[in-house]
C-alpha positions as CSV (number, residue, x, y, z in Angstrom):
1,X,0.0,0.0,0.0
2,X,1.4,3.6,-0.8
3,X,0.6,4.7,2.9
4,X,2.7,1.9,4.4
5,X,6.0,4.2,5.0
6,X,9.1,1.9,5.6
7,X,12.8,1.8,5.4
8,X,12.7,0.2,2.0
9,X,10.1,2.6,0.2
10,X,12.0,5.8,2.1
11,X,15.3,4.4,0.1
12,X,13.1,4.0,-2.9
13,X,11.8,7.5,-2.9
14,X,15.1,8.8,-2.3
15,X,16.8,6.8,-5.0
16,X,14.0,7.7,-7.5
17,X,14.4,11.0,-6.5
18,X,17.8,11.8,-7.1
19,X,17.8,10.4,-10.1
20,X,15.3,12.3,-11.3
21,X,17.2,15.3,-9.9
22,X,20.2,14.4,-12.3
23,X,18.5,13.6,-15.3
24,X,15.7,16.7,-15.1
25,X,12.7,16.4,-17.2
26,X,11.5,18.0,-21.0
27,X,10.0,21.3,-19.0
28,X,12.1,20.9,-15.6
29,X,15.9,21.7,-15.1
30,X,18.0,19.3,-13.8
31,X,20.1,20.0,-11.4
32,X,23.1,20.6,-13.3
33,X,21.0,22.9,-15.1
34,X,19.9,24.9,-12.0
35,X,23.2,24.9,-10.5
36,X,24.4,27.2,-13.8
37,X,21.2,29.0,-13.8
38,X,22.4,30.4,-10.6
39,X,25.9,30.5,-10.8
40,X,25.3,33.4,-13.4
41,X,23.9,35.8,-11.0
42,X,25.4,38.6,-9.0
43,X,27.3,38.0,-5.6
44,X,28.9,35.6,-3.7
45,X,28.6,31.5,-4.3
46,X,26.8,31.9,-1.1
47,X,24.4,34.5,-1.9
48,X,23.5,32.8,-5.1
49,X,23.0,29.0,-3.1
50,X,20.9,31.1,-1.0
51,X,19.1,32.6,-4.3
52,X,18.2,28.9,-5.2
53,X,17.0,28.2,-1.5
54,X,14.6,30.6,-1.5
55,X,13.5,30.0,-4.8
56,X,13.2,26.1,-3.8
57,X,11.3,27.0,-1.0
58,X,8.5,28.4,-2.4
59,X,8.0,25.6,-4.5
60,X,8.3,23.2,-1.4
61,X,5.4,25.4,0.0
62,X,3.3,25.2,-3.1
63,X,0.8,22.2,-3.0
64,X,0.0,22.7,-6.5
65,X,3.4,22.8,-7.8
66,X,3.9,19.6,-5.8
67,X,0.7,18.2,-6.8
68,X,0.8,18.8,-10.4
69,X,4.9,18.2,-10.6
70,X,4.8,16.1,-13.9
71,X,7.4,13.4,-12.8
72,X,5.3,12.7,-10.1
73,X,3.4,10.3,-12.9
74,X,6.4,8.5,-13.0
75,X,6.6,7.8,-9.6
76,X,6.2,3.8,-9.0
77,X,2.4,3.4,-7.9
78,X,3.3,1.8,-4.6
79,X,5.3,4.9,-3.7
80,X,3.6,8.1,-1.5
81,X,3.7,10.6,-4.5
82,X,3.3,13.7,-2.1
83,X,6.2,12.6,-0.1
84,X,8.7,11.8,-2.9
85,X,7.8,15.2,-5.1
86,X,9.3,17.0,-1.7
87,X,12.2,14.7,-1.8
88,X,12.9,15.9,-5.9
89,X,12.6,18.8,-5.1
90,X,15.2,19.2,-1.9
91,X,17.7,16.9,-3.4
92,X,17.7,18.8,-6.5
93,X,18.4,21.8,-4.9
94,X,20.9,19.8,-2.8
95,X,22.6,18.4,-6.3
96,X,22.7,21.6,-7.6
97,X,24.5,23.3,-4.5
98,X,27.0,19.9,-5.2
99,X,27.8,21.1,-8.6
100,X,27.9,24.9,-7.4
101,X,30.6,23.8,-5.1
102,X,32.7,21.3,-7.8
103,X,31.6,18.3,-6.6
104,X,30.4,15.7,-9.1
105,X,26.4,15.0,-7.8
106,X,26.6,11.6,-9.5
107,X,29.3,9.9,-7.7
108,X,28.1,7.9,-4.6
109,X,29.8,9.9,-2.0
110,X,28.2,13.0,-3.1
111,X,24.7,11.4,-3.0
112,X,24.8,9.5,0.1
113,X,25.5,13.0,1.9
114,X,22.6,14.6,-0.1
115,X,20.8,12.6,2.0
116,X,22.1,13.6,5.2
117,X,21.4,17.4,4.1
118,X,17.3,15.7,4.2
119,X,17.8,15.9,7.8
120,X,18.2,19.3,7.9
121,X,19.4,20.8,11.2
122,X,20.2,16.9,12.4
123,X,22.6,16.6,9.7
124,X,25.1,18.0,11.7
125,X,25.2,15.1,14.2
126,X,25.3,12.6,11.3
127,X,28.3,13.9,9.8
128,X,30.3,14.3,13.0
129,X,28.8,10.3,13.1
130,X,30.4,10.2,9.7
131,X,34.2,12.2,10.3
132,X,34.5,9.7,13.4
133,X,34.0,6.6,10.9
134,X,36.1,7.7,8.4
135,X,38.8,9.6,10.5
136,X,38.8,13.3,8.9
137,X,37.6,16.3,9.8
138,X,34.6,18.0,8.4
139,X,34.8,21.8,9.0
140,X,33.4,24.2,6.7
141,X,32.8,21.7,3.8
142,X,33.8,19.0,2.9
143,X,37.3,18.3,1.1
144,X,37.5,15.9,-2.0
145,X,39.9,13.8,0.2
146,X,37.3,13.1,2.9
147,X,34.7,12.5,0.5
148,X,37.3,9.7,-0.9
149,X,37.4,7.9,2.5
150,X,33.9,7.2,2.1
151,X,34.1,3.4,1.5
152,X,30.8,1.5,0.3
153,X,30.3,0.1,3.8
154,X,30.2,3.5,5.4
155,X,27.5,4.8,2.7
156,X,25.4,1.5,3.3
157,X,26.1,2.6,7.0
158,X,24.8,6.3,6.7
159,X,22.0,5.7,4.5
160,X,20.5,2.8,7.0
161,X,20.9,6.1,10.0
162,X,19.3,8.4,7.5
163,X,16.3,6.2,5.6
164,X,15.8,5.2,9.6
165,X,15.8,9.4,10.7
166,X,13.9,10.2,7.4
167,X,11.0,7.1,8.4
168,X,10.7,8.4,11.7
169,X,10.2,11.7,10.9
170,X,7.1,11.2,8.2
171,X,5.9,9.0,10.7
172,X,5.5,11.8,13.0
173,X,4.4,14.2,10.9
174,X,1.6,11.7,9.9
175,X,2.8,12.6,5.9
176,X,0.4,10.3,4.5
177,X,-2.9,10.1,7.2
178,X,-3.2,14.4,7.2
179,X,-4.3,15.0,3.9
180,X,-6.8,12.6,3.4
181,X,-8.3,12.9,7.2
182,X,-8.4,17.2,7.1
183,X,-7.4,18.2,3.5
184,X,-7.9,21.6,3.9
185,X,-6.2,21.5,7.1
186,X,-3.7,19.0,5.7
187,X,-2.8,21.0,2.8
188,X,-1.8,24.2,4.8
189,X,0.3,22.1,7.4
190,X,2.1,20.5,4.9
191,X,3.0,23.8,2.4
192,X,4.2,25.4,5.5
193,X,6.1,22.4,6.9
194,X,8.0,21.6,3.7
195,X,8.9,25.3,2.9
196,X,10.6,25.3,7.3
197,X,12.2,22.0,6.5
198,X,13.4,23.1,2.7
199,X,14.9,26.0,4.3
200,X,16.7,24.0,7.1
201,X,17.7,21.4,4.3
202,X,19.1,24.1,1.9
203,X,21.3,25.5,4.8
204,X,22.8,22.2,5.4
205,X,23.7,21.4,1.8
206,X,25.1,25.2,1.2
207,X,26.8,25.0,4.7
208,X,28.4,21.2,3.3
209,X,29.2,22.1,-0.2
210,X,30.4,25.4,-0.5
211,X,33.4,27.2,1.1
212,X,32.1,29.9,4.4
213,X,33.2,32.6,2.2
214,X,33.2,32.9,-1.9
């Protein structure tokens, strides 16, 4: 059923997601695409991340964008449409802040911590989880060496914490029950929820990604 949340459909969603993210669709940038958009405007690297953020969030907020987001049809039936349009969105956005900062968004590394940005203002304590696995330090951003050190057991390792984070936190928010028990009510809780959590997402990828000053 597409209401039964569980470790396996969060990693589904997320997977479909990204991929998505990458490849774009015919009237939807990708994220490589987005990441160039903005990397053309004035100011810092950091004022245009936070340019795409706040774009990003208001399409987060917007149930009809969401709603009528056409690779949402492509979404596997089984899979909680409203929940994995949110994901597309904030790991596009995530992908593109990659590619803003020179990191390639399609390697592993790169996508298993575009998952930990998901957690927003948690990710923090995943990726002090993470330098303590893999023995480096993660400051400001991350350096292309520590990203190396990211062996296939620790990403298997990360995304199990994050899928596990990520469950219980549309469990709590009741993703899938709200809309269909108040809509109205429903609708308005979840606009406002994913634009606070794209917000706290975006700051955790531009935080990751790019240097604290550029």
């Amino acid at each position: 059923m597409a209401n039964e949340l569980t470790q396996n459909v969060i990693i589904r969603l997320l997977s479909w997601a990204y991929d998505a993210a990458l490849t774009g669709y015919p009237s939807i940038s990708s994220a490589r695409e987005l990441a160039d958009t903005y990397s053309k405007e004035s100011g810092t690297q950091r004022e245009q991340a936070d340019s795409l953020i706040r774009w990003q969030i208001a399409k987060t907020a917007s149930s009809g964008f969401l709603t009528g987001l056409g690779g949402v049809l492509t979404i596997p039936i089984t899979l909680p449409a409203d929940l994995g349009s949110a994901y597309f969105i904030q790991l596009r956005m995530i992908a593109a802040i990659a590619y803003m900062g020179g990191y390639d968004a399609k390697s592993e590394q790169v996508r298993t911590l575009s998952y930990v940005c998901l957690l927003g203002s948690a990710a923090s304590e995943v990726l002090s989880q993470i330098a303590s696995d893999i023995g480096a330090e993660l400051g400001e951003r991350i350096s292309q060496s520590a990203l190396q050190k990211l062996s296939g057991e620790v990403v298997a390792s990360v995304e199990s914490k994050v899928t596990t984070r990520l469950l219980a936190s549309a469990g709590e928010r009741g993703v899938v029950s709200w809309g269909r028990a108040i809509p109205i009510l429903g609708g308005l809780f979840s606009a406002g929820l994913n634009g606070f959590l794209t917000n706290e997402i975006g700051d955790a990828a531009r935080d990751l990604f790019l240097p604290l000053r550029r």
